[in-house]
C-alpha positions in Angstrom: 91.5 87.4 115.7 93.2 85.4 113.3 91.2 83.3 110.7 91.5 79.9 110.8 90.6 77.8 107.7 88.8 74.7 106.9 89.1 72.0 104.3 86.2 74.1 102.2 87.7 77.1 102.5 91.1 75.9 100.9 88.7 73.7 98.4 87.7 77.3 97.0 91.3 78.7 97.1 92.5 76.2 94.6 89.8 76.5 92.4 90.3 80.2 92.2 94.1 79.7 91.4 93.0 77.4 89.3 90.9 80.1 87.4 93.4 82.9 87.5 96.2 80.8 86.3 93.7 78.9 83.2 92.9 82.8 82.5 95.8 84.4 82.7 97.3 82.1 80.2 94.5 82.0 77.7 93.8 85.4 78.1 97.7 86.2 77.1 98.3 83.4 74.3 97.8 86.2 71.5 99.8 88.9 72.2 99.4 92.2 71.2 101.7 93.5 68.9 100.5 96.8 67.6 100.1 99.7 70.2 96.0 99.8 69.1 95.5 96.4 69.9 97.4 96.6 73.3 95.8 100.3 74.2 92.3 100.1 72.6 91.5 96.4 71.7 91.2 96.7 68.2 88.7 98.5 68.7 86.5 95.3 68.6 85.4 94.9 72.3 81.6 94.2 72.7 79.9 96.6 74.2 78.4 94.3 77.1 81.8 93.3 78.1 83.1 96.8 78.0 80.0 97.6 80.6 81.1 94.8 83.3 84.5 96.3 83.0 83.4 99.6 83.8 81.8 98.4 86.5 84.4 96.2 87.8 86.3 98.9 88.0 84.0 101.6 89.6 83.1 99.2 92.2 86.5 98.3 93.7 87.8 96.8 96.6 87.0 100.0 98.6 83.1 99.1 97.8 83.8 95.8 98.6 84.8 96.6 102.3 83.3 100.1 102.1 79.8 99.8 101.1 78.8 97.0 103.8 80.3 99.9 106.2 77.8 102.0 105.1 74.8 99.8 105.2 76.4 99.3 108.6 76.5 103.2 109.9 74.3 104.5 107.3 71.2 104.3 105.2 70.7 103.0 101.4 71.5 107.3 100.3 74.3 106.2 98.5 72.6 104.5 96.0 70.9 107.8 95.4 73.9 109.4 93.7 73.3 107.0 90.1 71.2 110.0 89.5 74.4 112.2 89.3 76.0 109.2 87.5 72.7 109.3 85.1 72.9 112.6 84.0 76.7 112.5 83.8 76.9 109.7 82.0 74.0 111.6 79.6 76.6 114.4 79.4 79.8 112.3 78.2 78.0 110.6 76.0 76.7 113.1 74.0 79.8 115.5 74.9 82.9 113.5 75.1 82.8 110.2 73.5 81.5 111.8 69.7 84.7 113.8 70.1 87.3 111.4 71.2 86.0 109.1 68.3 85.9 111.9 65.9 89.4 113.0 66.7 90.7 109.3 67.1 92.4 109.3 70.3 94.4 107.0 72.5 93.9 109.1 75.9 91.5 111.2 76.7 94.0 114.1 77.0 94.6 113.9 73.4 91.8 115.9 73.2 93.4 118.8 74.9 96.2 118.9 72.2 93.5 119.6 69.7 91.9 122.0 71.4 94.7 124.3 73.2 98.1 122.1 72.4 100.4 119.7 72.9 101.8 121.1 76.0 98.1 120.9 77.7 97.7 117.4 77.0 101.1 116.2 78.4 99.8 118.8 81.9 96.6 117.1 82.0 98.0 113.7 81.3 100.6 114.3 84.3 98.1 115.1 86.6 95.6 112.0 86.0 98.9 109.9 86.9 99.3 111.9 90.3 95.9 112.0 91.0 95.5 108.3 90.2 98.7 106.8 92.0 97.0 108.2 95.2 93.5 106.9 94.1 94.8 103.2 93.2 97.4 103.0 95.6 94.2 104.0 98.5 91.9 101.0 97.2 94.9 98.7 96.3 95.6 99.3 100.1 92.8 98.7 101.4 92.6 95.5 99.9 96.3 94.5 101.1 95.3 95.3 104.6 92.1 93.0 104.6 94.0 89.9 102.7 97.1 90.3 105.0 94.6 90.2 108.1 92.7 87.0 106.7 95.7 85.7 104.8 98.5 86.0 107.5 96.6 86.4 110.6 98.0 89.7 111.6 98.8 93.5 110.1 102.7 93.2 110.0 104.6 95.8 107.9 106.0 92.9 106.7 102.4 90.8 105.9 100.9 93.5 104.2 103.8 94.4 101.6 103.3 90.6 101.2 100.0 90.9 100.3 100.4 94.1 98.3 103.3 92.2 96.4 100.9 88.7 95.7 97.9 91.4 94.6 100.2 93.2 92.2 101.9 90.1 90.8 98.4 88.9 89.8 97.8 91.8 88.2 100.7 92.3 86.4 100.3 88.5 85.3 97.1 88.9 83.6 97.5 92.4 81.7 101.2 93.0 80.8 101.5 91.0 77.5 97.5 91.1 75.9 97.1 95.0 77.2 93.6 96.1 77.5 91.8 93.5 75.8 92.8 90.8 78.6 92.0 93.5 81.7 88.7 93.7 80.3 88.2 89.9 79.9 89.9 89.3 83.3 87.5 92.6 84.6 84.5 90.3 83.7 85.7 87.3 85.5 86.6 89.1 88.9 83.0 91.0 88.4 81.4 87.2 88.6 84.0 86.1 91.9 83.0 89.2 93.9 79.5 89.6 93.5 79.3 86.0 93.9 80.7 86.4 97.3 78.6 89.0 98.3 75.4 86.9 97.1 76.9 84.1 99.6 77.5 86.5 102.2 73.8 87.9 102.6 72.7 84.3 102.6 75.1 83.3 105.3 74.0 86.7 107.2 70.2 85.5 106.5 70.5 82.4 107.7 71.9 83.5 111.0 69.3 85.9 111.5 66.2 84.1 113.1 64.0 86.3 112.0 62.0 86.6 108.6 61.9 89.5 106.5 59.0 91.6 108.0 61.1 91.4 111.0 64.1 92.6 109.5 62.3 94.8 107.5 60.7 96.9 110.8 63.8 96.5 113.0 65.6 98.6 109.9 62.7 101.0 109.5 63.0 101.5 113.2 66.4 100.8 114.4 66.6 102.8 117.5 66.0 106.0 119.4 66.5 108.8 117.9 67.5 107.2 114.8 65.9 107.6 111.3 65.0 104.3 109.0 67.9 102.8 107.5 65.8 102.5 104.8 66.2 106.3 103.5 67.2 106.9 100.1 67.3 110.4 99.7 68.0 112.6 102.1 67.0 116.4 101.3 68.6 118.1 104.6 70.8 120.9 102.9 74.3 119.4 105.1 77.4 121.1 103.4 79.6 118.6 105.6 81.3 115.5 104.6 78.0 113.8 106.8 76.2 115.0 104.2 77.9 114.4 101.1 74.8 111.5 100.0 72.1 114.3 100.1 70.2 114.8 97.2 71.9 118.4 96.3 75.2 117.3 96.5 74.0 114.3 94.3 72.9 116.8 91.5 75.9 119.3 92.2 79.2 117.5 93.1 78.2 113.5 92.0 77.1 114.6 88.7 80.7 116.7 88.3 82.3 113.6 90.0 80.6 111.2 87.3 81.6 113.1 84.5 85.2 113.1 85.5 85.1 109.8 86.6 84.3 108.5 82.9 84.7 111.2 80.7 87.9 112.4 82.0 89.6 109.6 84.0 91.4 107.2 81.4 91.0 104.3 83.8 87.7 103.9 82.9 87.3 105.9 79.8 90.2 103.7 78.1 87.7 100.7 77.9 85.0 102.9 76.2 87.7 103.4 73.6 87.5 100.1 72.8 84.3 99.7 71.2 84.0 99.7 67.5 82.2 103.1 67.4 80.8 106.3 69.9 77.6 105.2 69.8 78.4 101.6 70.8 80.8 103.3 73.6 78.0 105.6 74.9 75.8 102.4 75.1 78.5 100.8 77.2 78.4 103.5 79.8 74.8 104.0 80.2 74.6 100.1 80.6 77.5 100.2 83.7 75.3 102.2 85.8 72.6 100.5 84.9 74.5 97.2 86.4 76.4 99.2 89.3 72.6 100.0 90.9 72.0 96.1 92.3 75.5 95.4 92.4 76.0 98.0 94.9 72.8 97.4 96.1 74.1 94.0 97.4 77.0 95.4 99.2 74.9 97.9 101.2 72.5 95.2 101.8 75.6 93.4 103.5 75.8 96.0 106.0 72.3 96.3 107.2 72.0 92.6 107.8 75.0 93.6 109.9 73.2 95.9 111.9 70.7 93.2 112.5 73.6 90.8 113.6 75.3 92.7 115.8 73.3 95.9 116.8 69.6 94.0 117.2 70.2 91.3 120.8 66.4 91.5 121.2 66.3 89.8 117.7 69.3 87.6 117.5 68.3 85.9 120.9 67.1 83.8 119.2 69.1 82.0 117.6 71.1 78.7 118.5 74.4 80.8 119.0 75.1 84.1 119.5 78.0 86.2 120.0 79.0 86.0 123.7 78.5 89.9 124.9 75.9 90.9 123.0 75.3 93.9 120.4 79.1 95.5 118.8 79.0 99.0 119.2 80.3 101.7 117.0 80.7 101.6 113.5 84.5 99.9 113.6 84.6 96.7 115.5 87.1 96.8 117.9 90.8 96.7 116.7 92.8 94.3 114.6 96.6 94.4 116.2 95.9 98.3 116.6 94.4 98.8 113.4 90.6 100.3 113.2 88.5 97.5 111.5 84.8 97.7 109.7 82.1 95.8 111.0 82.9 93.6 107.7 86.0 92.4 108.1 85.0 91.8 112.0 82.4 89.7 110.7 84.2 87.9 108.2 87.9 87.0 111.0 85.3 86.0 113.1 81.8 84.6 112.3 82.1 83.7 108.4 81.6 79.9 108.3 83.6 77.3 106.3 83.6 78.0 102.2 82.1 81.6 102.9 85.6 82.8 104.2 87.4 81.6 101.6 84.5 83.1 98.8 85.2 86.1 101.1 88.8 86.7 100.9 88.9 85.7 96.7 86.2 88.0 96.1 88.2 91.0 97.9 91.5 89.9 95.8 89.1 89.9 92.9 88.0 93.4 93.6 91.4 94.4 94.2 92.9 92.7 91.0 90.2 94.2 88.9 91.2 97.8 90.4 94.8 96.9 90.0 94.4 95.7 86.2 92.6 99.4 85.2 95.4 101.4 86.7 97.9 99.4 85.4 96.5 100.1 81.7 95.2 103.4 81.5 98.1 104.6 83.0 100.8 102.6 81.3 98.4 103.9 77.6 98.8 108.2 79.1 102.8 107.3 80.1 103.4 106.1 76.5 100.9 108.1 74.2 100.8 111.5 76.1 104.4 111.5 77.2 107.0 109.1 75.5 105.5 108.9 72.1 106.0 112.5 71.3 109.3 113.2 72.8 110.6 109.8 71.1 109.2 111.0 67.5 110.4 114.1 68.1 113.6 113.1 68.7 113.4 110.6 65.2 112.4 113.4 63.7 115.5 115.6 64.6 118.1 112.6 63.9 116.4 112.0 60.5 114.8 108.9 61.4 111.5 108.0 59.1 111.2 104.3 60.3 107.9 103.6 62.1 108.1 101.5 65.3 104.4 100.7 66.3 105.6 97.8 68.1 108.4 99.4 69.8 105.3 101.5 71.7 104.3 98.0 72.9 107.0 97.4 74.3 107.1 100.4 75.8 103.9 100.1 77.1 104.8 96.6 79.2 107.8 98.5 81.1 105.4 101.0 81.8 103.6 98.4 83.3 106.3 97.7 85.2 106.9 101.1 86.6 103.1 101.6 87.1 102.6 98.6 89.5 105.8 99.6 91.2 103.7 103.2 91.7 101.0 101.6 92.9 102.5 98.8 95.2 104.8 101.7 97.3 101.3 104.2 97.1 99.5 101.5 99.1 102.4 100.7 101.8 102.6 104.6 102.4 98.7 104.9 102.4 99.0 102.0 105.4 100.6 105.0 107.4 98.6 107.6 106.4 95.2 106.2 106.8 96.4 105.6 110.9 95.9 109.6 111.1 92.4 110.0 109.4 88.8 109.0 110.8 87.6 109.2 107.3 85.4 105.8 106.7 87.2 104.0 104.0 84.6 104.5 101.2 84.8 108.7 101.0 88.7 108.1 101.8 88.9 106.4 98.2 86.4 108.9 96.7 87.8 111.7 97.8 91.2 111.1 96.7 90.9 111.6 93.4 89.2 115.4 93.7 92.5 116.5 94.0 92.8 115.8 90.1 89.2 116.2 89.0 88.6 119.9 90.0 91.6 121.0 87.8 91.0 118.6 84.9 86.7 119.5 85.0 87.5 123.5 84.7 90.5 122.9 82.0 87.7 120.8 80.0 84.8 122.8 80.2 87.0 126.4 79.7 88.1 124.6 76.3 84.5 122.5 75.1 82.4 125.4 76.6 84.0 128.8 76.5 86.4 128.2 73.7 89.2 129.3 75.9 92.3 128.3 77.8 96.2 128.7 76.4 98.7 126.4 77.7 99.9 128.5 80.4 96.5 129.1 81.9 96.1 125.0 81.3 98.6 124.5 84.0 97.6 127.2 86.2 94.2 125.8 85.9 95.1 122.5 87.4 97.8 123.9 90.3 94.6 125.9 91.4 92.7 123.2 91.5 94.8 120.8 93.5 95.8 123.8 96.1 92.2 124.8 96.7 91.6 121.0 97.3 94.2 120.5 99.2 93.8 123.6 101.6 90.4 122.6 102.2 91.6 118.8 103.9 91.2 119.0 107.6 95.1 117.8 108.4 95.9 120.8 106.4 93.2 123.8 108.0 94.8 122.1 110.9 98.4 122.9 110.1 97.6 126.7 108.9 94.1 127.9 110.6 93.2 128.7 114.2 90.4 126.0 115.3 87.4 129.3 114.6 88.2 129.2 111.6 88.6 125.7 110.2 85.3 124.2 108.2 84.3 120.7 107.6 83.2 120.5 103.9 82.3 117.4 102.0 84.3 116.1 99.0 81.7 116.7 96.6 81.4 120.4 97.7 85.1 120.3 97.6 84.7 119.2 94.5 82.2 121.9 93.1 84.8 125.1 94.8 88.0 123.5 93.1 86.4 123.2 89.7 84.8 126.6 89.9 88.2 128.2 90.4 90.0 125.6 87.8 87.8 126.7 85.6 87.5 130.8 86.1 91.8 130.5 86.4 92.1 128.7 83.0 89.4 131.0 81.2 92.0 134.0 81.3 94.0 132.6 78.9 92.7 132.6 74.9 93.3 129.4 73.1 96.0 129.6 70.6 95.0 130.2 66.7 97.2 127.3 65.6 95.1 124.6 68.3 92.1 126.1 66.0 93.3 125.8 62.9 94.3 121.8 64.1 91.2 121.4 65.5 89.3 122.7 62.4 91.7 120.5 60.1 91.0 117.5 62.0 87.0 118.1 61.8 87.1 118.0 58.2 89.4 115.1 58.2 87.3 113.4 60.2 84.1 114.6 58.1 85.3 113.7 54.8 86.5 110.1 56.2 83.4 108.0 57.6 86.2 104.8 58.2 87.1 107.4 61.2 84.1 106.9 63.2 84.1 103.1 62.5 88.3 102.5 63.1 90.9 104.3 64.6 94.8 104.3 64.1 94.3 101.0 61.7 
């Protein structure tokens, strides 16, 4: 199945190079020299710009393979769960953001040292890098496994570290000396590549399809025996399984806790709402992402159903001048790729894409990826230098006598980080390409799932502290080792390492979601926040009060 490509195809290939290498050097001809321009932008990013990064970086390369899979298997239910990002999104703005403005922070964890201590902060910044090596490294894989099987031809140990090393070299390119400010200008690029591809994509698919839309229209409202319209966007069946994880109570239950963690709590994407000039512009900037992620996700999806169409509908495709010799594809994965379980997509695109779509096709999945790449390379390179080296280096000034201030020294600091991060990342991915060969999880709820393991015990540490004025830094910890084991124990590889088959379960990642962060949260409730956190907190209120510059400009 290997992908052979035409003049067009390589025509499109060096105008993308062209782009990234015209961007990456414009973007990085001012470097930032002071740790709030290379961490927060100056806090003069526009708030449209910090939407499409939000976006490009909730819709990944996971969504780019992932969501025409489940237009493919599946209905148009996911897009039902923007109303959990809705009313999460409602809740971080009008939660969240206010306070990390008031209180001027680099991180979100920050947050956490003004309400329990600085001990809590340093715990919860620890875990988003754990939880977030796993989550980048899964959809930095996934990418690296479909550019190694366009790029190379085959699924070699050896062609996918390639690719996993040419993806993380472009992204280290583009964001190590401008810091945020250039992943959120590159974001906005990548966003255009990729959706762009999936625009040409459905017009390839409707063009081969020699039908017009009613038809398509009633063979997806009636696809089969037995089957329900692929049509459907909710689905009110109360399924507790991970087949019903797009119903519309776990959209209200475990989406909306997912949401809220995703960008309230998550410094991947919450670091770009830092960078607008005040909360209110950064609450505009999220409510305006989901507004953008519903047709851009949309588009994906739509991908998928016209592949049903293609592949799954003979008495309809007939038709047409040329058709695939044997008739409809079964089964949701298309036949193997050198061993390797493939999507419908990436079946469609090694072997029916024509000329100049392929290429569109395998830049927009690097685009994805880059974009994906660039966000983790920042937000955790900004918790690895303000959460964790910062304080232990001024610490240690402070205990050798040392008064000098060395703002750009945390720059520097930051690109090393950099470094390390995308060396994280890159070695995340090749072990993911082992893993994934013992799961049947489709790719999409692989990569959401993944980061539940840090989101139950970061969701209960938050809401013990905003909500119940509780938690001490012990019961902080505890809070988030509960909330990772309970996760953990309730994986299938593990109830099938330490249960007898009666007793093992199949629950979705959203519920799994809603059980870890109930326990997180009850665990780090028994211990009573510190009276010197208060009396910080209380001092940095007034502060903050008495100082209107703090809600305009942070840290200069």
């Amino acid at each position: 199945m290997n992908a052979h490509y035409e003049a067009l195809d390589w025509l499109v290939f060096g105008a993308y190079a062209l782009l990234i290498a015209l961007t990456a050097w414009w973007f990085n001809r001012k470097k930032a020299n002071t740790s709030a321009e290379y961490f927060l932008g100056g806090n003069a990013m526009p708030t449209w710009m910090v939407a499409v990064s939000v976006l490009a970086t909730s819709q990944s390369a996971a969504t780019f393979i992932g969501g025409p899979d489940q237009g493919y298997q599946g209905d148009l239910s996911y897009l039902a769960t923007n109303i959990g990002a809705f009313i999460a999104a409602l809740v971080v703005a009008q939660v969240l953001i206010p306070r990390f403005y008031q209180y001027r922070v680099y991180t979100v964890y920050e947050l956490l040292e003004q309400q329990v201590g600085p001990k809590a902060k340093r715990r919860a910044g620890l875990m988003y890098l754990f939880g977030r090596v796993f989550a980048s490294g899964a959809r930095l894989y996934m990418a690296a496994i479909a550019v190694a099987m366009i790029l190379y031809g085959n699924i070699a140990p050896s062609s996918v570290i390639m690719a996993t090393l040419v993806l993380v070299v472009i992204g280290l390119a583009y964001s190590i000396f401008g810091g945020i400010r250039t992943v959120i200008y590159s974001d906005v690029i990548q966003c255009l590549v990729y959706t762009s591809a999936a625009v040409c994509v459905i017009v390839s698919l409707w063009l081969a399809i020699p039908a017009d839309f009613s038809t398509i229209i009633e063979a997806l409202q009636n696809p089969g025996p037995e089957q329900g319209s692929k049509l459907a966007l909710f689905k009110f069946d109360l399924d507790f399984s991970a087949a019903g994880v797009f119903n519309m109570a776990s959209v209200l239950t475990g989406f909306v806790l997912l949401n809220i963690a995703a960008f309230g709590l998550d410094q991947d994407m919450t670091q770009r709402v830092l960078t607008c000039k005040d909360a209110r512009s950064g609450s505009r900037a999220i409510m305006l992402s989901i507004a953008m992620v519903i047709p851009v996700m949309f588009l994906f999806i739509v991908i998928g159903l016209l592949l049903f169409v293609f592949y799954q509908r003979p008495d309809i495709m007939l038709g047409a001048t040329e058709w695939v010799a044997g008739g409809a594809v079964a089964g949701a994965n298309v036949g193997q790729f050198q061993g390797e379980k493939i999507t419908v997509f990436m079946h469609y695109v090694l072997n029916e894409t024509p000329a100049g779509v392929k290429g569109l096709v395998t830049i927009g999945i690097i685009a994805a990826a880059i974009s994906t790449l660039n966000s983790g390379l920042s937000s955790m390179a900004s918790v690895v230098v303000q959460d964790i080296y910062r304080p232990w280096h001024e610490k240690r000034q402070r205990q050798q006598g040392d008064a000098r201030k060395e703002d750009h020294h945390y720059v520097l600091v930051g690109r090393f980080a950099m470094l390390g991060v995308s060396l994280a990342l890159g070695s995340m991915a090749i072990l993911c390409y082992f893993w994934q060969q013992y799961s049947q999880m489709p790719l999409l709820k692989f990569a959401l799932s993944v980061m539940v393991f840090s989101y139950s015990g970061l969701l209960g540490v938050y809401f013990t502290s905003l909500f119940l004025g509780r938690g001490s830094e012990a019961s902080v910890l505890a809070a988030l080792i509960v909330g990772f084991v309970a996760t953990l124990l309730m994986q299938p590889y593990v109830q099938a390492m330490l249960l007898p088959s009666p007793w093992q379960f199949n629950l979705g990642f959203t519920w799994q979601l809603c059980v870890g962060t109930a326990l997180a949260t009850l665990v780090c409730a028994l211990g009573r926040k510190p009276e010197a956190a208060g009396q910080a907190l209380s001092a940095a209120t007034n502060q903050s009060t008495n100082n209107p510059i703090n809600h305009e400009v942070r840290h200069g």
